[in-house]
mmCIF file of the N, C-alpha and C atoms, coordinates in Angstrom:
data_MODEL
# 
_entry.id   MODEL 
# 
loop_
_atom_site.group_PDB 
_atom_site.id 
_atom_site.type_symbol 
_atom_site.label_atom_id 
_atom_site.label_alt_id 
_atom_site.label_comp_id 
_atom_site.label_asym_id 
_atom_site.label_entity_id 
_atom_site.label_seq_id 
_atom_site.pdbx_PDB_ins_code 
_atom_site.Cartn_x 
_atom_site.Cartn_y 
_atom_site.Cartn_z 
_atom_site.occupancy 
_atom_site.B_iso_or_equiv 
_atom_site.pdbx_formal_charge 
_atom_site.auth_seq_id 
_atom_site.auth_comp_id 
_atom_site.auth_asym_id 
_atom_site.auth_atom_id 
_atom_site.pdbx_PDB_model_num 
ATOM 1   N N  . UNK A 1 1  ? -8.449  -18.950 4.414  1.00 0.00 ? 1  UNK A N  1 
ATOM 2   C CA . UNK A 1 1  ? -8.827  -18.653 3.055  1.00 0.00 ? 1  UNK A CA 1 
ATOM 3   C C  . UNK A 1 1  ? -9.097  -17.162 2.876  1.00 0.00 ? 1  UNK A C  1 
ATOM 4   N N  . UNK A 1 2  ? -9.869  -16.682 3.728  1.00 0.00 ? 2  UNK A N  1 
ATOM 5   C CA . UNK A 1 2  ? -10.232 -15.239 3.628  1.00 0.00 ? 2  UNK A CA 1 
ATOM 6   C C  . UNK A 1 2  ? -8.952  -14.142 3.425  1.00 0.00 ? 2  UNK A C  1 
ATOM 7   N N  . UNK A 1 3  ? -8.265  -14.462 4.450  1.00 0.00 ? 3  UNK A N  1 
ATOM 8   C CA . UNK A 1 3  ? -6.755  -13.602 4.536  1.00 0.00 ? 3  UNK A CA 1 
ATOM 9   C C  . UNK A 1 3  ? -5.996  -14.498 3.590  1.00 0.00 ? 3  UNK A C  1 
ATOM 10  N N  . UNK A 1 4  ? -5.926  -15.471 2.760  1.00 0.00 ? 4  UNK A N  1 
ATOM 11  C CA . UNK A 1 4  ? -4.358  -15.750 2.211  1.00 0.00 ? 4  UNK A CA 1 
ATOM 12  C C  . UNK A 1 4  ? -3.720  -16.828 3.027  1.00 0.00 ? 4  UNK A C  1 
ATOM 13  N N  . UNK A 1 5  ? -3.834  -16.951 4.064  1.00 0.00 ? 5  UNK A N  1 
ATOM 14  C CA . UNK A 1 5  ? -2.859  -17.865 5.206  1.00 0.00 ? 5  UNK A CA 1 
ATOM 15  C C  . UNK A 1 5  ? -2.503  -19.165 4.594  1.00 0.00 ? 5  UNK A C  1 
ATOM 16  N N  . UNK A 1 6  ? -3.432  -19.770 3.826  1.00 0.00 ? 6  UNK A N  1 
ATOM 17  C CA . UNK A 1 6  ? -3.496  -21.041 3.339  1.00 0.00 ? 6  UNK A CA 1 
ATOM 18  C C  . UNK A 1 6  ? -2.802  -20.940 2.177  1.00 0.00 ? 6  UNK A C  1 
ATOM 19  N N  . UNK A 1 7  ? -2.962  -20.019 0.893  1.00 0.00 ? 7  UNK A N  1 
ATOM 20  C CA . UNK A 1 7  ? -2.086  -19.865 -0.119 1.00 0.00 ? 7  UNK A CA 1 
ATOM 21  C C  . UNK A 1 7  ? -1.689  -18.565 -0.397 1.00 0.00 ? 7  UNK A C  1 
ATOM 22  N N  . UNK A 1 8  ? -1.507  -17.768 0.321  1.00 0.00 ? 8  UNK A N  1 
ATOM 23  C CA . UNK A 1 8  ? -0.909  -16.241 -0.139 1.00 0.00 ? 8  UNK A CA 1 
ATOM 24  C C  . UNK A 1 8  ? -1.948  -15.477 -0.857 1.00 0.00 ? 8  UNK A C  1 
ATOM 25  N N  . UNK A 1 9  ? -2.864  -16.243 -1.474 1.00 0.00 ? 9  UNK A N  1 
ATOM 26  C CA . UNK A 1 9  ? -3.787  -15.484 -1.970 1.00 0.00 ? 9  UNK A CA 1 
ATOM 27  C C  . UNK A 1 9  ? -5.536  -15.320 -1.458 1.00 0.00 ? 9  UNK A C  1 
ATOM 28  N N  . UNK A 1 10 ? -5.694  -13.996 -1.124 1.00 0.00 ? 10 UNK A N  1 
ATOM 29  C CA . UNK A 1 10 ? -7.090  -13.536 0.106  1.00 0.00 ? 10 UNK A CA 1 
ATOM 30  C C  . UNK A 1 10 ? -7.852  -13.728 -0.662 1.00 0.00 ? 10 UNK A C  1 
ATOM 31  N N  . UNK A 1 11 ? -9.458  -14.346 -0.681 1.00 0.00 ? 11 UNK A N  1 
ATOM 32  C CA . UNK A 1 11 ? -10.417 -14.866 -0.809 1.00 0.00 ? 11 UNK A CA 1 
ATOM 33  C C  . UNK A 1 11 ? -11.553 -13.607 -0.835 1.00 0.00 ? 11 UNK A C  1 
ATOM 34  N N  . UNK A 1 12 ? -12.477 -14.015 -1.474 1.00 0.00 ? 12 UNK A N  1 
ATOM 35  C CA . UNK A 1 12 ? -13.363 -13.027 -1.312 1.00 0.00 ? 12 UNK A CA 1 
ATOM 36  C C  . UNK A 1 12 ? -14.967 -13.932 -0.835 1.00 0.00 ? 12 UNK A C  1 
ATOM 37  N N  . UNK A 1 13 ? -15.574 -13.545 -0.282 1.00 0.00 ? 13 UNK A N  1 
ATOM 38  C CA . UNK A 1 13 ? -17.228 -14.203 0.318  1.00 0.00 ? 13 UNK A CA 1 
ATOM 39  C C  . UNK A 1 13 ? -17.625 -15.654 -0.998 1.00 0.00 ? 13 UNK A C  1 
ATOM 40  N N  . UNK A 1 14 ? -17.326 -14.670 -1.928 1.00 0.00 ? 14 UNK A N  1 
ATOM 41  C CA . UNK A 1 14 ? -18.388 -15.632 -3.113 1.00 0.00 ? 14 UNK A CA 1 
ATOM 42  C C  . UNK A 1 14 ? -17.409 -16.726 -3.646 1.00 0.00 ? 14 UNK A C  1 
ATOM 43  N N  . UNK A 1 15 ? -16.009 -16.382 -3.554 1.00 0.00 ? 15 UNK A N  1 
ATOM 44  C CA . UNK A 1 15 ? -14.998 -17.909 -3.636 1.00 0.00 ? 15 UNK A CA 1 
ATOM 45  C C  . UNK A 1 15 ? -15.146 -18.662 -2.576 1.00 0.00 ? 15 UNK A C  1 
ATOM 46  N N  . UNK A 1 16 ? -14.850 -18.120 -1.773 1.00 0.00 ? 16 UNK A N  1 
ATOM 47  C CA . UNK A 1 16 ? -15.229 -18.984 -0.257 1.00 0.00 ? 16 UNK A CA 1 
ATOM 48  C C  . UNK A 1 16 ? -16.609 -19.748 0.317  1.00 0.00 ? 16 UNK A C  1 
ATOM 49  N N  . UNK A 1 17 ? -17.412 -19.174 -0.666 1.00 0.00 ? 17 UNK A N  1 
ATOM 50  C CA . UNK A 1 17 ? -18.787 -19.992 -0.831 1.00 0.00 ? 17 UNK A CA 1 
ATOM 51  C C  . UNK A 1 17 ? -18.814 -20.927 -1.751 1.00 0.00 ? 17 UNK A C  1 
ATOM 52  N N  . UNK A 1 18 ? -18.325 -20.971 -2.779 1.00 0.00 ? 18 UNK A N  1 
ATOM 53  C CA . UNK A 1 18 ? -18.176 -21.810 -4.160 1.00 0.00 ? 18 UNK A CA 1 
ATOM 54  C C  . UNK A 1 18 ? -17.245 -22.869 -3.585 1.00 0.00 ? 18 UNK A C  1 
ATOM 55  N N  . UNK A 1 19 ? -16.526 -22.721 -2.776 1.00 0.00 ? 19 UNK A N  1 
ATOM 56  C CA . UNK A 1 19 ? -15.575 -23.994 -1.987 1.00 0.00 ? 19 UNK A CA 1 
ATOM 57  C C  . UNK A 1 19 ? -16.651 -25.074 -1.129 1.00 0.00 ? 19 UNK A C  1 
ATOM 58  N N  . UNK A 1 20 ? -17.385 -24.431 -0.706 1.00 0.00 ? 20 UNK A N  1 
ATOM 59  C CA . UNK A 1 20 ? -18.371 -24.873 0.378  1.00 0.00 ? 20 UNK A CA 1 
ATOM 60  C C  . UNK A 1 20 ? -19.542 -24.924 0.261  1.00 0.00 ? 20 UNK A C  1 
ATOM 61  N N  . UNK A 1 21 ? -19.941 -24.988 -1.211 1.00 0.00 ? 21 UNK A N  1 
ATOM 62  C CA . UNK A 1 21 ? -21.175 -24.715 -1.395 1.00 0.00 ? 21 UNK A CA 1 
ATOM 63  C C  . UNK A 1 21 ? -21.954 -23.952 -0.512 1.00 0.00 ? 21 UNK A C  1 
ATOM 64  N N  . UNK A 1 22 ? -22.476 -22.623 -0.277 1.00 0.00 ? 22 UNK A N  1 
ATOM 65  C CA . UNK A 1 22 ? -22.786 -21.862 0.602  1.00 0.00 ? 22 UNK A CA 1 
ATOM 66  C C  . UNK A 1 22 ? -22.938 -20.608 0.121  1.00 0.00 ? 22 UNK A C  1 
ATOM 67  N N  . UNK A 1 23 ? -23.739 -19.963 0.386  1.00 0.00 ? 23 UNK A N  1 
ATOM 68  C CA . UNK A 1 23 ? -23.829 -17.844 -0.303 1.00 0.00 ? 23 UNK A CA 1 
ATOM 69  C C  . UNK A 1 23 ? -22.637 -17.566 0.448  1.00 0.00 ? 23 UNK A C  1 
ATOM 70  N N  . UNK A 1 24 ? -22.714 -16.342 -0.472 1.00 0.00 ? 24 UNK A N  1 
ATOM 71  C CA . UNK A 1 24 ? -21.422 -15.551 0.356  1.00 0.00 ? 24 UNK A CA 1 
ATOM 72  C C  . UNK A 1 24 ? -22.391 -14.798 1.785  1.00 0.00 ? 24 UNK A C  1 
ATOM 73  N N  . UNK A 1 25 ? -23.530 -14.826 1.992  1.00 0.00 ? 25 UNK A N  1 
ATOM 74  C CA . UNK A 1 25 ? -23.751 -14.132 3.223  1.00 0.00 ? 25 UNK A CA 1 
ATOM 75  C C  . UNK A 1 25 ? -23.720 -15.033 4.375  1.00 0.00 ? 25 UNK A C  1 
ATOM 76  N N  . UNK A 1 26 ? -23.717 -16.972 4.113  1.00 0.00 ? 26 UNK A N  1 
ATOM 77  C CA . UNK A 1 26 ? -23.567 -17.067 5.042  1.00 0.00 ? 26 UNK A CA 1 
ATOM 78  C C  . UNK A 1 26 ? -22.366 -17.691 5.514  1.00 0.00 ? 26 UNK A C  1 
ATOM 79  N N  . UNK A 1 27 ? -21.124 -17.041 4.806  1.00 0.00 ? 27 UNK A N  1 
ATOM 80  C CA . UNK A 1 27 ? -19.971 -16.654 4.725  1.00 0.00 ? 27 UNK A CA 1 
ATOM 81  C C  . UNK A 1 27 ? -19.336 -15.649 5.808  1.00 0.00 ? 27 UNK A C  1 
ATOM 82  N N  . UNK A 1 28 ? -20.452 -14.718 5.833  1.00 0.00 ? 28 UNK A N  1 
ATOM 83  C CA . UNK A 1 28 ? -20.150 -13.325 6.189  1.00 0.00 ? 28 UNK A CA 1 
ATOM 84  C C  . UNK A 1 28 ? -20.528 -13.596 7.980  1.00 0.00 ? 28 UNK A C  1 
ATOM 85  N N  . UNK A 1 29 ? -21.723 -14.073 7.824  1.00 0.00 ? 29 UNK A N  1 
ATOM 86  C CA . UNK A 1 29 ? -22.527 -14.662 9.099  1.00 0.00 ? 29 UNK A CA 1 
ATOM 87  C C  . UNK A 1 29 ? -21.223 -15.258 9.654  1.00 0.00 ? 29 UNK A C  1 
ATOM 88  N N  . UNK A 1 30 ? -20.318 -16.564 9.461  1.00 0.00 ? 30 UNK A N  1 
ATOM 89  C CA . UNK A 1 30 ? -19.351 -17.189 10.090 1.00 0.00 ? 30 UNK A CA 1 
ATOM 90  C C  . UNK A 1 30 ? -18.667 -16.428 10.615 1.00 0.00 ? 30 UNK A C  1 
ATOM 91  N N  . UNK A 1 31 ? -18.045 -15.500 9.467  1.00 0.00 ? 31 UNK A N  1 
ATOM 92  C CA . UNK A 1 31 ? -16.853 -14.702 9.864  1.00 0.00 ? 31 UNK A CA 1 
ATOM 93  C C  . UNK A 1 31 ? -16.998 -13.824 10.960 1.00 0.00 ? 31 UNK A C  1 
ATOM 94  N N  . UNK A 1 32 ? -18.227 -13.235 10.873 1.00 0.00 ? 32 UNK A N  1 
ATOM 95  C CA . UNK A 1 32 ? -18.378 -12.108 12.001 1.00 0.00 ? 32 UNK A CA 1 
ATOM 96  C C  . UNK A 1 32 ? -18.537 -13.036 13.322 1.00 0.00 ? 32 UNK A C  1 
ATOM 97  N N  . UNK A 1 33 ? -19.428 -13.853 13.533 1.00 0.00 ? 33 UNK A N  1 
ATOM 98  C CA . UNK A 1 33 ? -19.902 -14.691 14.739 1.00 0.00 ? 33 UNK A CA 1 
ATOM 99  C C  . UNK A 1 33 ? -18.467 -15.244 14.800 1.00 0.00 ? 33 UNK A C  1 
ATOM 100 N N  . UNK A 1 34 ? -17.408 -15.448 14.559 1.00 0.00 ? 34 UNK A N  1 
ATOM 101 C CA . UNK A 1 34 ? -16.364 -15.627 14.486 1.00 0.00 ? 34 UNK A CA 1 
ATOM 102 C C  . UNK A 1 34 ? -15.236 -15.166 15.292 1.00 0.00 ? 34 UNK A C  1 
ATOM 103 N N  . UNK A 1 35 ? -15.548 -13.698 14.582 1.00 0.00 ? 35 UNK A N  1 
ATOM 104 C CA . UNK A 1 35 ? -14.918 -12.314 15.334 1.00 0.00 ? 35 UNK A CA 1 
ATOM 105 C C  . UNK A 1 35 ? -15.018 -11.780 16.305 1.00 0.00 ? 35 UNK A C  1 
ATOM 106 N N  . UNK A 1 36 ? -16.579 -12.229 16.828 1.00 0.00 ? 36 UNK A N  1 
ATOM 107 C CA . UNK A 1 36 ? -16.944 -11.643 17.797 1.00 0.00 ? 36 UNK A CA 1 
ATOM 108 C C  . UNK A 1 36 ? -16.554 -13.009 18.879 1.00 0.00 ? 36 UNK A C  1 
ATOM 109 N N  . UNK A 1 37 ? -16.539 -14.090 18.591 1.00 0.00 ? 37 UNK A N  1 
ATOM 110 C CA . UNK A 1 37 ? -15.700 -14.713 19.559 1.00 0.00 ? 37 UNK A CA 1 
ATOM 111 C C  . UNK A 1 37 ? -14.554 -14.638 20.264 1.00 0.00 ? 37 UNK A C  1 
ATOM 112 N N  . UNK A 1 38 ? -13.855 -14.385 19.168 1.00 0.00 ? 38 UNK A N  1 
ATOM 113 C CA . UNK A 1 38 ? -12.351 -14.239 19.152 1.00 0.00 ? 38 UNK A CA 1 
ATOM 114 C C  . UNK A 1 38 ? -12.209 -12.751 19.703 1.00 0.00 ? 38 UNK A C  1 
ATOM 115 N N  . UNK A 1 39 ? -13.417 -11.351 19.680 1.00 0.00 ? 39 UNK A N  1 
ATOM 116 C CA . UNK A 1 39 ? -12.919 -10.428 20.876 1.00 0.00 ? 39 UNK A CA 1 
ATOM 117 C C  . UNK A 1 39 ? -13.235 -10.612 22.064 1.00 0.00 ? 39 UNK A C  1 
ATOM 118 N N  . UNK A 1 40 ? -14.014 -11.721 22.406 1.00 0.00 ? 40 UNK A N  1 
ATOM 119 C CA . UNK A 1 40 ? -14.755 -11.859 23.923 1.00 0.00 ? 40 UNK A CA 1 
ATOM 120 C C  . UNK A 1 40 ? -13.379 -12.111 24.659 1.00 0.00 ? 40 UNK A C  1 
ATOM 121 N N  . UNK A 1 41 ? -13.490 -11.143 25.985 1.00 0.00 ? 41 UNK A N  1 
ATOM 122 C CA . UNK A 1 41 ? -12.167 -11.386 27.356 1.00 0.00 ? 41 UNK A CA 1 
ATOM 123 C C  . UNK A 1 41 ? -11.740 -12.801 26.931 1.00 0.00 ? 41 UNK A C  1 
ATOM 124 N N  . UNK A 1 42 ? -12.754 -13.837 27.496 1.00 0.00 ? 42 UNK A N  1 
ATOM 125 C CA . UNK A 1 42 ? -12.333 -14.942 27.805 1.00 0.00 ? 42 UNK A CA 1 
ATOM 126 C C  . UNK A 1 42 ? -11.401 -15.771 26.646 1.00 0.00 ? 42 UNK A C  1 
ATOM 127 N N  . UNK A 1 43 ? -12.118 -15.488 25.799 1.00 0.00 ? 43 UNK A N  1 
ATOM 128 C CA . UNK A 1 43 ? -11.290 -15.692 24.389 1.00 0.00 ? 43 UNK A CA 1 
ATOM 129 C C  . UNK A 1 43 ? -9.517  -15.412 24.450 1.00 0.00 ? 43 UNK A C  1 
ATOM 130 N N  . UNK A 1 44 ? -9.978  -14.149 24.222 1.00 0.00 ? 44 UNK A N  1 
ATOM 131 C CA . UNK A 1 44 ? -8.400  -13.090 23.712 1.00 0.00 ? 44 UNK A CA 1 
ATOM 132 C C  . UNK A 1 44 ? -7.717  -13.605 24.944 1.00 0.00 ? 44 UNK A C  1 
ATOM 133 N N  . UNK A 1 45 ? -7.825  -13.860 26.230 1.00 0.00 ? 45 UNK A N  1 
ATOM 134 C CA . UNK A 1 45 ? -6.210  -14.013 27.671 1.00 0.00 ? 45 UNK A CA 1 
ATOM 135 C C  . UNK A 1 45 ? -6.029  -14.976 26.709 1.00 0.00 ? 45 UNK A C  1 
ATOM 136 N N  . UNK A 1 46 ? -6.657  -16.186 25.993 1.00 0.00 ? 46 UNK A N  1 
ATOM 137 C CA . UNK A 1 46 ? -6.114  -17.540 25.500 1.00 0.00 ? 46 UNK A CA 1 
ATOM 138 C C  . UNK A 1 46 ? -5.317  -17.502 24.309 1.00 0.00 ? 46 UNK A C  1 
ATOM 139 N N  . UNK A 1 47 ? -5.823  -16.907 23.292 1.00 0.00 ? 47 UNK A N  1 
ATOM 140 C CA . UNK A 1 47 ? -5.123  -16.094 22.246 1.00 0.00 ? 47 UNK A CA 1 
ATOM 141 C C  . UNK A 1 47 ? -3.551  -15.383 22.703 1.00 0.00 ? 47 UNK A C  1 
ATOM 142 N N  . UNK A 1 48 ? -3.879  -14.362 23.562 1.00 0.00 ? 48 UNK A N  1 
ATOM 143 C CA . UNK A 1 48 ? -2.705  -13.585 24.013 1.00 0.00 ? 48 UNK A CA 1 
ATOM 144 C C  . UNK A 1 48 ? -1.150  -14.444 24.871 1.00 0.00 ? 48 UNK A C  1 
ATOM 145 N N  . UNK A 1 49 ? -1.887  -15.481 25.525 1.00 0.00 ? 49 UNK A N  1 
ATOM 146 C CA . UNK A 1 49 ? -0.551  -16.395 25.967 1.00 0.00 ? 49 UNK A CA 1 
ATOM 147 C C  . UNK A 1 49 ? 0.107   -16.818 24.833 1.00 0.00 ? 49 UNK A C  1 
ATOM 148 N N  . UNK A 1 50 ? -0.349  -17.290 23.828 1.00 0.00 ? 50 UNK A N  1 
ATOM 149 C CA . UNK A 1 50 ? 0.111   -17.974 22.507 1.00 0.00 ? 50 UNK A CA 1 
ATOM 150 C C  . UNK A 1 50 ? 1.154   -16.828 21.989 1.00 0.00 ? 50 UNK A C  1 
ATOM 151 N N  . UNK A 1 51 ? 0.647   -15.618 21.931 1.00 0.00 ? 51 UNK A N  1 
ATOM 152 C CA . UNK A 1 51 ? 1.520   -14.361 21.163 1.00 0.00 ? 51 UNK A CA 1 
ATOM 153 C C  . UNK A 1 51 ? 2.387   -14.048 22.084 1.00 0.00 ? 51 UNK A C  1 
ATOM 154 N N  . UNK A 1 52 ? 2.516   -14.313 23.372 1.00 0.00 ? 52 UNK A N  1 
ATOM 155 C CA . UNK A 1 52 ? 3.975   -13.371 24.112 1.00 0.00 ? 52 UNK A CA 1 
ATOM 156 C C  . UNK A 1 52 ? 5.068   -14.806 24.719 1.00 0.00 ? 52 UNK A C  1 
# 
């Protein structure tokens, strides 16, 4: 939703809360705790087999 992936069109915190009943901060909270998953080592080798 955030990027578009789902319909071409990118989302902003406070739509993406109104879907989910939820603030947009703890929107923001997901996304980052999110991000920061997805840079941990162990993460990304699993990620990176998928891309090559």
């Amino acid at each position: 939703m955030r990027f578009g992936l789902t319909d071409g069109q990118p989302k902003n915190f406070d739509e993406i809360g109104k879907v989910y009943s939820v603030t947009r901060e703890r929107i923001r909270q997901i996304e980052s705790k999110t991000m920061s998953k997805l840079r941990h080592p162990s993460r990304s080798q699993v990620l990176r087999d998928y891309l090559d």
